[in-house]
C-alpha positions in Angstrom: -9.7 -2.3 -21.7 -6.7 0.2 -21.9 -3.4 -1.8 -22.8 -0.3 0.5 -22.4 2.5 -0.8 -24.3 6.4 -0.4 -24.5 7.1 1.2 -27.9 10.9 1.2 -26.9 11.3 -1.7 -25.0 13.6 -4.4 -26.4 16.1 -5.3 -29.2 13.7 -4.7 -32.0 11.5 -1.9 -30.8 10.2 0.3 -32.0 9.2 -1.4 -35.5 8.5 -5.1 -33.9 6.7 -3.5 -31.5 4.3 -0.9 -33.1 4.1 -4.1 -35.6 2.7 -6.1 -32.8 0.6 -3.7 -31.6 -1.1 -3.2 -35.0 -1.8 -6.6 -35.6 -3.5 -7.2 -32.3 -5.9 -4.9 -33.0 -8.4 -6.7 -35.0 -8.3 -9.2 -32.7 -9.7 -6.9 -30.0 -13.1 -5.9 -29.0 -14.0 -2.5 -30.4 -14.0 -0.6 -27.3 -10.0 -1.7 -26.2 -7.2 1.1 -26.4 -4.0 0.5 -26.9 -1.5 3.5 -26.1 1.8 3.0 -27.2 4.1 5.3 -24.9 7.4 6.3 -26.5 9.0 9.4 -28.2 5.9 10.8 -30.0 7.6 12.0 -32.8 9.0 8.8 -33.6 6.6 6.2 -32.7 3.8 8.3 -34.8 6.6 8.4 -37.8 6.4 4.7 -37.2 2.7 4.0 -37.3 2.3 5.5 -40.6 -1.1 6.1 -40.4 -3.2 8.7 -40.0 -4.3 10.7 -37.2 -8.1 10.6 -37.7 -8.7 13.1 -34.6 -6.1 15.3 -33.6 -7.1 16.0 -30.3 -4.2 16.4 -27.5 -4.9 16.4 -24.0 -2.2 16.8 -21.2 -1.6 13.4 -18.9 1.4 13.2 -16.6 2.5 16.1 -18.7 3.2 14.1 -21.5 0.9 15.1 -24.6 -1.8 12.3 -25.4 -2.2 12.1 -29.4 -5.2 10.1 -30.7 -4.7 8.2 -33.4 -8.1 6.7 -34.1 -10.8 4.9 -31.8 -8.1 2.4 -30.6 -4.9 4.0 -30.4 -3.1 6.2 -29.1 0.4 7.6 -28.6 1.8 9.0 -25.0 4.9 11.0 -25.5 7.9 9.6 -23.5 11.0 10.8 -25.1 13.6 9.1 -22.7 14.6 5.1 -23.1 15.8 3.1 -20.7 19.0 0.5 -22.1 19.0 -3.1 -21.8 22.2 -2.5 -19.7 21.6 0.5 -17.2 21.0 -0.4 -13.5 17.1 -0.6 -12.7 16.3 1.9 -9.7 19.1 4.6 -10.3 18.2 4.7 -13.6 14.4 5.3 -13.1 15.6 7.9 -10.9 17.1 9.8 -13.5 15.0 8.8 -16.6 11.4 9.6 -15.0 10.4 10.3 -18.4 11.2 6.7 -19.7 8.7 4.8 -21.7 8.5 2.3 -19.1 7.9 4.9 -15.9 5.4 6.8 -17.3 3.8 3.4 -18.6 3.5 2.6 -14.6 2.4 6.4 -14.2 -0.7 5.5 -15.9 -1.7 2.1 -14.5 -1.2 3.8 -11.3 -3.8 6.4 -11.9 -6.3 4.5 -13.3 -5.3 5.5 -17.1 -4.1 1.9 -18.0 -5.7 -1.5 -17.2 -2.2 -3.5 -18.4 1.0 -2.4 -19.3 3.5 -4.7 -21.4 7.5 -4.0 -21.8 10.2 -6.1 -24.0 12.2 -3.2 -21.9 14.7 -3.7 -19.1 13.2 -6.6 -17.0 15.1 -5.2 -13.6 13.6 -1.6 -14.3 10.2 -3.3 -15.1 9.9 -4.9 -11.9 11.1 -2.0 -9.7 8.4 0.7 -11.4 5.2 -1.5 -11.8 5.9 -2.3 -8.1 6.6 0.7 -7.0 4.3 3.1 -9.1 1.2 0.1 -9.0 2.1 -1.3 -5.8 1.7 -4.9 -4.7 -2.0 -6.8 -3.9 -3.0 -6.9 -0.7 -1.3 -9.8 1.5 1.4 -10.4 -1.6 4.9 -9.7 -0.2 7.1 -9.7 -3.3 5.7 -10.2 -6.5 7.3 -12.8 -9.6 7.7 -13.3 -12.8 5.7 -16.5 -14.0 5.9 -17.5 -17.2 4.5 -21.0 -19.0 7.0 -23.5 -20.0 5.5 -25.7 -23.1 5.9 -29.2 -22.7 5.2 -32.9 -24.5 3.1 -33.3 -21.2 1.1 -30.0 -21.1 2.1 -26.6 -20.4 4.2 -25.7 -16.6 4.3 -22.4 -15.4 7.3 -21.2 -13.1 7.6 -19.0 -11.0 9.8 -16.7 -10.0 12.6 -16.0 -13.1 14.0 -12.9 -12.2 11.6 -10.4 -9.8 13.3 -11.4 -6.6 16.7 -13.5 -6.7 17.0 -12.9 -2.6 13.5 -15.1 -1.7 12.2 -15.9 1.9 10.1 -18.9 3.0 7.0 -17.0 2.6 8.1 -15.5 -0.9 7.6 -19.1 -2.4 4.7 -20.3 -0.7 3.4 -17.2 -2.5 4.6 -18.2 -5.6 2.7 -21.6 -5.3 -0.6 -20.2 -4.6 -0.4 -17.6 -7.5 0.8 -19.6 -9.8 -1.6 -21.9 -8.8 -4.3 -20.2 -9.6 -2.7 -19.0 -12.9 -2.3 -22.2 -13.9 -5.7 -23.4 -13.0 -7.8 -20.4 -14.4 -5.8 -19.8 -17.2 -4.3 -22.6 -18.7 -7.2 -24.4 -18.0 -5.4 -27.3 -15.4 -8.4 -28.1 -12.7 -6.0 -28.9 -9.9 -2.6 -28.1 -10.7 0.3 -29.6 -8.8 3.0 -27.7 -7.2 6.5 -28.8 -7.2 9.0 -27.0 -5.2 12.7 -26.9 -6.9 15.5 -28.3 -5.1 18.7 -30.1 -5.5 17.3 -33.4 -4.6 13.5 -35.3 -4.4 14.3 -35.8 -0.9 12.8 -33.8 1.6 16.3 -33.3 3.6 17.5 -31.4 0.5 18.0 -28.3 0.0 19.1 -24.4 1.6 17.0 -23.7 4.6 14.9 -21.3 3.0 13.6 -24.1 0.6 13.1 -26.2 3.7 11.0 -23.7 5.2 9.6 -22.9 1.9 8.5 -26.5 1.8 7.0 -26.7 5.4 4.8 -23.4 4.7 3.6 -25.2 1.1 2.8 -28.2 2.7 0.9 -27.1 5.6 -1.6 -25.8 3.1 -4.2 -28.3 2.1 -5.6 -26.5 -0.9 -2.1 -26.8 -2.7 -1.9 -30.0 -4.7 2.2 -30.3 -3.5 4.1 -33.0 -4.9 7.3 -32.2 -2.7 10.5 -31.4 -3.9 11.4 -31.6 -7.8 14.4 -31.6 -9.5 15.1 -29.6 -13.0 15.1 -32.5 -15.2 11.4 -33.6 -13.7 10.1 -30.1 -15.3 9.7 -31.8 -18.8 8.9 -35.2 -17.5 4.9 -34.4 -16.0 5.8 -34.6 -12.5 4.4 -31.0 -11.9 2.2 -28.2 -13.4 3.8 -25.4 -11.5 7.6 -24.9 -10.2 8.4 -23.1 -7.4 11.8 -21.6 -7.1 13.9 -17.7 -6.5 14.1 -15.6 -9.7 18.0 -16.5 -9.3 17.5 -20.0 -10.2 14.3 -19.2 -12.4 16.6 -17.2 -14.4 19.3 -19.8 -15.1 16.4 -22.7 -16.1 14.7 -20.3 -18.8 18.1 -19.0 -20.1 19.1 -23.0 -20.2 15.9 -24.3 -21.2 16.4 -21.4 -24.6 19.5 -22.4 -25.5 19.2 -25.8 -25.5 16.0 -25.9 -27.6 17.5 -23.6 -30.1 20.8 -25.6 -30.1 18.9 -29.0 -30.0 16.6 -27.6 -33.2 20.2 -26.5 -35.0 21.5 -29.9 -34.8 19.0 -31.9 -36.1 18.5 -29.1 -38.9 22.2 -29.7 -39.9 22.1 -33.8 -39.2 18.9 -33.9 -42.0 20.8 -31.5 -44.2 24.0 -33.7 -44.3 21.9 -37.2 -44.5 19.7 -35.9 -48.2 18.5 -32.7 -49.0 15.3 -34.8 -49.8 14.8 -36.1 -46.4 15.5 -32.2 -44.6 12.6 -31.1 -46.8 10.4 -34.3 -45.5 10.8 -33.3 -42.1 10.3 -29.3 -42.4 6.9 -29.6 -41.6 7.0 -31.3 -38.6 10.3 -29.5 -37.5 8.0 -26.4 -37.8 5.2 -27.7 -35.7 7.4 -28.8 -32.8 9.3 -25.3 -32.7 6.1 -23.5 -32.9 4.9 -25.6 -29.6 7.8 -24.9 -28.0 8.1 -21.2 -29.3 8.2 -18.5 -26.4 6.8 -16.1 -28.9 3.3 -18.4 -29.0 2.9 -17.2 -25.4 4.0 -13.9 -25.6 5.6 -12.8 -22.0 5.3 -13.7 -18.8 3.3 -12.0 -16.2 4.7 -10.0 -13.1 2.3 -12.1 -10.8 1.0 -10.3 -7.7 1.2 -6.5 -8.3 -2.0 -4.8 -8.2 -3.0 -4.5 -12.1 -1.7 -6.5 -14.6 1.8 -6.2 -15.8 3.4 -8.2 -18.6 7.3 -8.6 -19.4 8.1 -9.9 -22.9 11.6 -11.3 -23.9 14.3 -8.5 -25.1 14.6 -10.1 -28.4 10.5 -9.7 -29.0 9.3 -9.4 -32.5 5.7 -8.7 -33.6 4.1 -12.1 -33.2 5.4 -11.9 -29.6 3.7 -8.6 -28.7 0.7 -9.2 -30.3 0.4 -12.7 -28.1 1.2 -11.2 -25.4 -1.6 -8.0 -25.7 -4.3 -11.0 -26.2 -2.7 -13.0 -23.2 -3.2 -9.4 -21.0 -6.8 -9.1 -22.2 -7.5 -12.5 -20.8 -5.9 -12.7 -17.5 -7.6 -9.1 -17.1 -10.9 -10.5 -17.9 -10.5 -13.3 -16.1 -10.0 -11.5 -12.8 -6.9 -13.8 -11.8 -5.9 -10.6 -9.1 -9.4 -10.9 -7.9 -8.8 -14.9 -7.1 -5.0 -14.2 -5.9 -6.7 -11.7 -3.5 -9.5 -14.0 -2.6 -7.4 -17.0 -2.0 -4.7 -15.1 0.5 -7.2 -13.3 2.6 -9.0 -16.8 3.4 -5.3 -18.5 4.6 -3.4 -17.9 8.3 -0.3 -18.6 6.6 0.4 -15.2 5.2 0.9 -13.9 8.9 3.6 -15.8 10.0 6.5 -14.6 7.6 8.3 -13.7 10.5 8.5 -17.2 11.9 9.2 -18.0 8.6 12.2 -16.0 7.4 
């Protein structure tokens, strides 16, 4: 398997990320690549190793440097900013790390490619240069919330903020089988987000949304949710736009890190004795509930397998999320997304449905 990787995506790229990269490796089987695309120059400086064949081929008409048997380097000397508009920006920058990363899934040179990058000018180049699987309308970001009662994966949290009806039915069934296939959860139930339990609440697209889910009997739907019912068991997969997505995940960080602060500085001020007590457990609730232990979340629905990883990514994140790349490749999840839509009616009636 060929993992392409975002040397110059994020806050702490590129030294996290080549980091990452090179501590995934032994974890690999011996025949996996990883090509780190970036400013050659730089990201070789970087690597500080070796280059044990120095054999340079054009691709894209970028230059292709071999490191060793398992990585490589693809020249991309143009970075994309946390802050620059997504499409007019690819326009311009069409050597960016992450636009020739799509390049090369596109063409068959890439099985999976992973960004820390821009999340807006992510979403907009795998989808554009790698296209979505057939029957999948928009594609969404799914990423797995850990919780005391097992993990819950959500979906969308930023691909597409303007949804319709069909757009979250979609979402069900993908992160459905996500959740089933990788996380292990034999018949996951869906929860679709709302303002209220009821089903009279809600905008009419959730309505709709909630009619389409419904109507199919493979889904284990539990109805409307709310956002506190997330953490409480109720469901195994959330439903909602990448608007509202966006605003639980930001939340949801923030109030673990503030919640963690607090009782840090409560043990502190009771005895110094007592803080030092707790540190070990303190440390094995964060790390369950560490974002980093997953490693990104997946751009569910495109036709390959793309992975976004949090701006503020450090090593341990990357190398997660390469191994968490391997496995939904090897598992075939597109296969089963593919499978799953082609054998449903409900995918052709998105015009009743908008």
């Amino acid at each position: 398997m060929r993992i392409a990787i975002d040397a110059m995506g994020g806050d702490n790229a590129p030294d996290e990320i080549i980091s990452g990269a090179l501590e995934s490796i032994g974890l690999l089987d011996e025949d996996d690549e990883l090509i780190l695309v970036g400013p050659k120059e730089l990201v070789i400086d970087n690597l500080k190793l070796p280059i044990k064949k120095n054999k340079k081929t054009p691709i894209e008409n970028n230059q292709y440097t071999i490191i060793n048997n398992q990585l490589s380097v693809v020249d991309a000397p143009d970075i994309i900013g946390m802050d620059e508009p997504p499409i007019e920006t690819l326009r311009k920058k069409v050597k960016s790390s992450i636009a020739v990363m799509a390049k090369l899934a596109k063409r068959g040179r890439a099985d999976a490619v992973i960004s820390a990058g821009n999340t807006g000018a992510c979403v907009a180049a795998f989808q554009m240069r790698m296209r979505n699987l057939p029957s999948v309308n928009r594609p969404g970001i799914a990423v797995v919330f850990p919780t005391f009662e097992g993990p819950v994966t959500i979906c969308d949290v930023g691909a597409n903020i303007a949804c319709k009806p069909i757009n979250l039915y979609q979402y069900a069934v993908m992160a459905g089988v996500y959740s089933k296939n990788l996380l292990g959860i034999e018949n996951p139930k869906v929860g679709l987000m709302s303002i209220g339990s009821e089903d009279a609440k809600g905008n009419e697209v959730v309505k709709k949304a909630r009619e389409l889910i419904k109507s199919d009997k493979n889904i284990n739907f539990v109805g409307n949710i709310e956002g506190r019912d997330i953490f409480r068991g109720v469901c195994d997969v959330v439903v909602c736009d990448g608007f509202v997505g966006n605003v639980i995940l930001k939340l949801t960080e923030g109030l673990v890190d503030g919640l963690f602060k607090a009782i840090k500085h409560e043990l502190m001020a009771e005895k110094l004795r007592l803080a030092m007590k707790f540190k070990p457990v303190m440390m094995r609730i964060y790390k369950k509930y560490d974002y980093n232990e997953y490693g990104g979340a997946l751009l569910l629905g495109i036709n390959g397998t793309a992975m976004i990883c949090h701006g503020s990514s450090k090593s341990r994140t990357i190398k997660n999320a390469i191994l968490a790349s391997k496995k939904y490749h090897t598992e075939k999840i597109n296969d089963r997304i593919i499978e799953y839509l082609s054998k449903t009616s409900i995918r052709t009636i998105d015009e009743q449905a908008d």
